[in-house]
C-alpha positions as CSV (number, residue, x, y, z in Angstrom):
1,X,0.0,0.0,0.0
2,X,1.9,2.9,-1.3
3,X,1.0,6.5,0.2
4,X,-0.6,7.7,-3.1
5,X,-3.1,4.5,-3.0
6,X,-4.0,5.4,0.8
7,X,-4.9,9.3,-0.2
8,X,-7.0,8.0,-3.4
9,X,-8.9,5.6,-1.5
10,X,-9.4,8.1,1.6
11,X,-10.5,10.4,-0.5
12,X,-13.2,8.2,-2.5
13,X,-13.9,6.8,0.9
14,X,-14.6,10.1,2.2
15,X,-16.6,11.3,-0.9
16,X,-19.0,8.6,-2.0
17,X,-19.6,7.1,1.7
18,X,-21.7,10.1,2.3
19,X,-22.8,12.1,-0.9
20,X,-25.6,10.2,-2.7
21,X,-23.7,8.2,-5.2
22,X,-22.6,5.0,-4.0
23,X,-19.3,4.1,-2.2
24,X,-19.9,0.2,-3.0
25,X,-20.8,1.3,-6.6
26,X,-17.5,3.3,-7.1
27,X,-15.3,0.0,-5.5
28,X,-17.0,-1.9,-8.1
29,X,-16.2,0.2,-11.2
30,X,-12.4,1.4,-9.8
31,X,-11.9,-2.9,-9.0
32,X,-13.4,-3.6,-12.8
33,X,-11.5,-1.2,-14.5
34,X,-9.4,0.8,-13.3
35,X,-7.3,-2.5,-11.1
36,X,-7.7,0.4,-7.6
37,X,-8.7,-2.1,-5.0
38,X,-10.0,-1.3,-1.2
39,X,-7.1,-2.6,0.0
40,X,-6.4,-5.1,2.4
41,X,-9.0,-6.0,6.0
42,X,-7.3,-3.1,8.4
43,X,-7.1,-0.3,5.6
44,X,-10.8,-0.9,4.9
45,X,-11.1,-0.6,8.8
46,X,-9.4,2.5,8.7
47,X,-11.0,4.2,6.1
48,X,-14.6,3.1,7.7
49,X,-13.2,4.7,11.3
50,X,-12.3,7.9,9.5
51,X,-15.5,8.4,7.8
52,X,-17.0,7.2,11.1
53,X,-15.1,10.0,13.1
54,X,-16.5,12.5,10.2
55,X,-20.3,11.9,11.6
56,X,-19.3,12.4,15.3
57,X,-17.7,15.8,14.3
58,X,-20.4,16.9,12.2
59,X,-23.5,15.7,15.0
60,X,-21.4,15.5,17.7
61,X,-24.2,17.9,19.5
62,X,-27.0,15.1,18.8
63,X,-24.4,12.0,19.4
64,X,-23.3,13.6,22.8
65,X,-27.2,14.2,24.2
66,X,-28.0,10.3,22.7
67,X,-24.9,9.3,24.7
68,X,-26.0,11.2,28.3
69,X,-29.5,10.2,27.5
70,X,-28.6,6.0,27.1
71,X,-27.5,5.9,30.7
72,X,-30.1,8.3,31.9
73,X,-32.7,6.0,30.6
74,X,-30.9,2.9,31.8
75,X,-30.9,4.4,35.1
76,X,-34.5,5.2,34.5
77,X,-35.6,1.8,33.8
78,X,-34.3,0.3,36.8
79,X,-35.8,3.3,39.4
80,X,-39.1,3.7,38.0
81,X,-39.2,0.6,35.6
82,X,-40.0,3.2,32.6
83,X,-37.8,4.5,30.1
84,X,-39.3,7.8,30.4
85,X,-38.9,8.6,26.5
86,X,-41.0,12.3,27.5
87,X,-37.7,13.6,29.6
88,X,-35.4,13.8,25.8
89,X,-36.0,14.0,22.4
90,X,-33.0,12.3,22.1
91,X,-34.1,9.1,23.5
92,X,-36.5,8.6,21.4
93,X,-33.6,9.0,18.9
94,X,-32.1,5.8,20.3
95,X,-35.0,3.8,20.1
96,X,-36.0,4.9,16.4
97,X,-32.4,4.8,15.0
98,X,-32.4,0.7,16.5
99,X,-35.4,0.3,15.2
100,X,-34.6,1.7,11.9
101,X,-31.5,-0.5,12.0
102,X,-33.0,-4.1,12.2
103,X,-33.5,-4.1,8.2
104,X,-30.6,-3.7,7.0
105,X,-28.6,-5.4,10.1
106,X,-30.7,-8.6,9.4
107,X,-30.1,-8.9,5.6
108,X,-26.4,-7.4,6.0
109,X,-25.5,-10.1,8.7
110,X,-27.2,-13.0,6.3
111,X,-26.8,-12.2,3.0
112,X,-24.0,-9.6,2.8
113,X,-21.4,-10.9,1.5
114,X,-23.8,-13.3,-1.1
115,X,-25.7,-9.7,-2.6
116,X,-21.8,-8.5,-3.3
117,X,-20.7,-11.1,-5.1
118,X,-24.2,-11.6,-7.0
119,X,-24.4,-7.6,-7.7
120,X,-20.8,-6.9,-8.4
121,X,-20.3,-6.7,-12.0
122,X,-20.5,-3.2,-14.1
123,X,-23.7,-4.2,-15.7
124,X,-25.6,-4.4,-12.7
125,X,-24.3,-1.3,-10.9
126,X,-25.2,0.6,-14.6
127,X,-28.6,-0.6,-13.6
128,X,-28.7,0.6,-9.7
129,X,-26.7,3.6,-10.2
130,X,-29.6,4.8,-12.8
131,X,-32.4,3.6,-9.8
132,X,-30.4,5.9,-7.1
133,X,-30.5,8.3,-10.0
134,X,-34.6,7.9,-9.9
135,X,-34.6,8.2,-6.2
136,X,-32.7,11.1,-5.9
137,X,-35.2,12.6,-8.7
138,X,-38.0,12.1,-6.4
139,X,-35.6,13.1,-3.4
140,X,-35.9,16.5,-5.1
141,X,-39.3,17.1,-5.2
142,X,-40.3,15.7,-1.8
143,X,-40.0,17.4,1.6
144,X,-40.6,21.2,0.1
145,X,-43.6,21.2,2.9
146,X,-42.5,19.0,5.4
147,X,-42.1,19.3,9.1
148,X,-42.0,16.4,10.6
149,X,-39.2,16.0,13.2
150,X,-37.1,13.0,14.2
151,X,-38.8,12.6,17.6
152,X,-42.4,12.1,15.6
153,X,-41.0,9.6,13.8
154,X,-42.7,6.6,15.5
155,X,-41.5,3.2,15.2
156,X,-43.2,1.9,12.2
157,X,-41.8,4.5,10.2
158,X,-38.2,4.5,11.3
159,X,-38.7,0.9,10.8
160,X,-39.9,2.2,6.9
161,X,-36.6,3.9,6.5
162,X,-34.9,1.4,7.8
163,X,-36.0,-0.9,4.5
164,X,-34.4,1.7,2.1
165,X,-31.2,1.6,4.0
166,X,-31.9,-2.2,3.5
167,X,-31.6,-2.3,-0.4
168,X,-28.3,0.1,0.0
169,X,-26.5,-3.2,0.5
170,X,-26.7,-3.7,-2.8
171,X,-23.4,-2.5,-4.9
172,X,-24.9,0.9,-6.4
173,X,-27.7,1.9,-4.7
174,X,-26.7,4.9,-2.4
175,X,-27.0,4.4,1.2
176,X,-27.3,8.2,2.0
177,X,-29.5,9.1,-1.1
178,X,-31.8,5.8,-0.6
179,X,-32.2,6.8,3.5
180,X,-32.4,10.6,3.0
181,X,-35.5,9.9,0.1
182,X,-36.9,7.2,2.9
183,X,-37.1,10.5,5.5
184,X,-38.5,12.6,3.3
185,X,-41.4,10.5,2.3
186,X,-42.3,10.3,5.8
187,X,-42.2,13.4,5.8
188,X,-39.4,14.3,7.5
189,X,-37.9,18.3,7.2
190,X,-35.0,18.1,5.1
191,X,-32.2,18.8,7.8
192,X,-34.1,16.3,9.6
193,X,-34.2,13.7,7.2
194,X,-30.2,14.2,6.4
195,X,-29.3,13.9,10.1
196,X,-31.3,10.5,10.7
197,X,-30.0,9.1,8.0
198,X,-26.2,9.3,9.1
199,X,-27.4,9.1,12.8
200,X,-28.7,5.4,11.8
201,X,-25.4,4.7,9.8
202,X,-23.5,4.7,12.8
203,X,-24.7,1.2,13.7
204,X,-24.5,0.0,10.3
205,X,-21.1,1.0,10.3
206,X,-20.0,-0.3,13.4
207,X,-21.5,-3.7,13.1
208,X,-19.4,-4.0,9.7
209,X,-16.5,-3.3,11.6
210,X,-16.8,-5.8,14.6
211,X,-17.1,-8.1,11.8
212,X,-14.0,-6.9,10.0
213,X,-12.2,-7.1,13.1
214,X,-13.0,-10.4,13.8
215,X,-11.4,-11.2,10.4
216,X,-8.4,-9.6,11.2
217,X,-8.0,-11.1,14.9
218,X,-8.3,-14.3,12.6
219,X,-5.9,-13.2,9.6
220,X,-3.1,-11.0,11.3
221,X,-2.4,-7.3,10.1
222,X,0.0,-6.3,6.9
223,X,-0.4,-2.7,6.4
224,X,2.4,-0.5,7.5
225,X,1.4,2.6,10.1
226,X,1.7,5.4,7.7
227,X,-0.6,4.4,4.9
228,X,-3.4,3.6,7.9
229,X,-2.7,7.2,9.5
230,X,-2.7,9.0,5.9
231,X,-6.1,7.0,4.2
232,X,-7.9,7.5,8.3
233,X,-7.2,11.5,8.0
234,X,-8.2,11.7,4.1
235,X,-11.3,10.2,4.8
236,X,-12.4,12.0,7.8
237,X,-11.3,15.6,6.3
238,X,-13.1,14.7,2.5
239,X,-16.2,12.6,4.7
240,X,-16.9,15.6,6.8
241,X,-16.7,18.0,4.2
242,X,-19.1,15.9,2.2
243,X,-21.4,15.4,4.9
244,X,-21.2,19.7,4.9
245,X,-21.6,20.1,1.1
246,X,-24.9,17.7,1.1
247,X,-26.5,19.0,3.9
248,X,-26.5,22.7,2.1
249,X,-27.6,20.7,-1.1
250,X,-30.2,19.2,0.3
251,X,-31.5,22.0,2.1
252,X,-31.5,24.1,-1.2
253,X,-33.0,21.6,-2.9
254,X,-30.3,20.6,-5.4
255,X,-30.2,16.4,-4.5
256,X,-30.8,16.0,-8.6
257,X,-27.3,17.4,-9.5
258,X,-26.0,13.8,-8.4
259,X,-29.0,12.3,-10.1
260,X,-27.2,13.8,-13.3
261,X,-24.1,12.2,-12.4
262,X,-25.2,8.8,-11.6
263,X,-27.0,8.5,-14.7
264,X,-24.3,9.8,-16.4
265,X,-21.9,7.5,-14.9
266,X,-24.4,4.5,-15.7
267,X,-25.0,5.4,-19.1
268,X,-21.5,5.2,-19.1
269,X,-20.7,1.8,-18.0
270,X,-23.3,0.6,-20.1
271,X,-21.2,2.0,-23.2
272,X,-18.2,0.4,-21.4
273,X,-20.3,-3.2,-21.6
274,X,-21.5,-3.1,-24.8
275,X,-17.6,-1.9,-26.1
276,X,-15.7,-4.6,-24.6
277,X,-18.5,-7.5,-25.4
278,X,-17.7,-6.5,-29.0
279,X,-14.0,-5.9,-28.1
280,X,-13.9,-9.7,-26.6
């Protein structure tokens, strides 16, 4: 792992882990044809802790009072056998964001690593790239009225959202843009809607690492210290800039700019398909 390949991959880590156009998707197409690989277990652990750090600094206000709140209500629950959800806003955060999770934790857990490998080639990221395209159409044109707020959600709702961030598993279809669509057709205000969905992609993103670490308990470690530090800092700097530049794009309405680029970038993999069946 050579310093250059840790600040490329930090940087699309940072980048298309939180703006609407598919981190998984990019892997795929960088893998196919350009040869860029992830790199090995503990750089993709690194890159996945930087982007991870990018959340906290950008909602650290909301991640602190859910933090306070946990114990609170744990300390609740044992004195007056209630969780007393009407004290905070923010635990009803906790519950919904859980709820929300059980989706895509469930399918992830079970069928992870089969949906990569069936939805891994160019053609069929051409074809979800073009679907997160669609959503983030409709993204665009939801939530001008809305004012519904995270607290409202109720379970059956987050539990709604939760299903988009479900299908994000597959290779293409944006995890942010599929979430952020899910808020808003519950109606969820826009800066609502953009804050739940990367509050309920820190257990998503956690559980994937547990996993990962397991792997590497199991496999040993190969990546020198440098690399780790450089890809870690690249992706937290481009992940929380990201997470700035969509909030503002959301809020302006302007989510179909990167419907324009994934359709673009689908259109051209489907050219790319059709050039090298000929080719081969």
């Amino acid at each position: 792992m050579t310093l250059l390949n840790a600040i490329l991959l930090g940087i699309i880590q940072g980048a298309t882990e939180f703006l609407p156009v598919s981190s998984s998707g990019h892997l795929v197409i960088f893998q196919n044809i350009l040869g860029v690989t992830e790199g090995n277990l503990e750089f993709t652990i690194v890159l996945h802790l930087g982007t991870l750090l990018a959340i906290f600094i950008a909602y650290w206000n909301s991640i602190k009072n859910m933090i306070v709140e946990f114990f609170k209500m744990i300390g609740d629950l044992f004195k007056e056998h209630s969780l007393c959800l009407e004290k905070s806003k923010y635990r009803k955060y906790i519950l919904y964001i859980l709820v929300a999770s059980v989706p895509a934790g469930i399918v992830g857990v079970l069928f992870e690593d089969v949906i990569e490998s069936i939805f891994s080639s160019l053609f069929v990221v051409a074809i979800t790239l073009a679907i997160t395209g669609v959503l983030l159409i409709l993204g665009d044109r939801l939530g001008k009225r809305n004012k519904r707020k995270i607290e409202e959600l109720g379970y059956r709702t987050s539990f709604f959202i939760g299903i988009f961030q479900m299908f994000a598993i597959m290779p293409g279809i944006s995890r942010s843009g599929s979430t952020i669509v899910g808020g808003l057709f519950s109606g969820l205000k826009k800066e609502e809607a953009v804050e739940f969905s990367f509050l309920m992609s820190i257990p998503a993103v956690l559980g994937s690492l547990l996993l990962k670490i397991k792997d590497i308990v199991t496999l040993g470690a190969s990546t020198s210290v440098m690399p780790l530090i450089v890809g870690f800092v690249c992706a937290a700097v481009v992940g929380y800039l990201s997470i700035k530049l969509l909030v503002e794009l959301v809020q302006k309405g302007k989510l179909i700019y990167f419907s324009y680029y994934c359709f673009t970038v689908s259109i051209c993999l489907l050219i790319y398909n059709i050039v090298t069946s000929i080719v081969a």
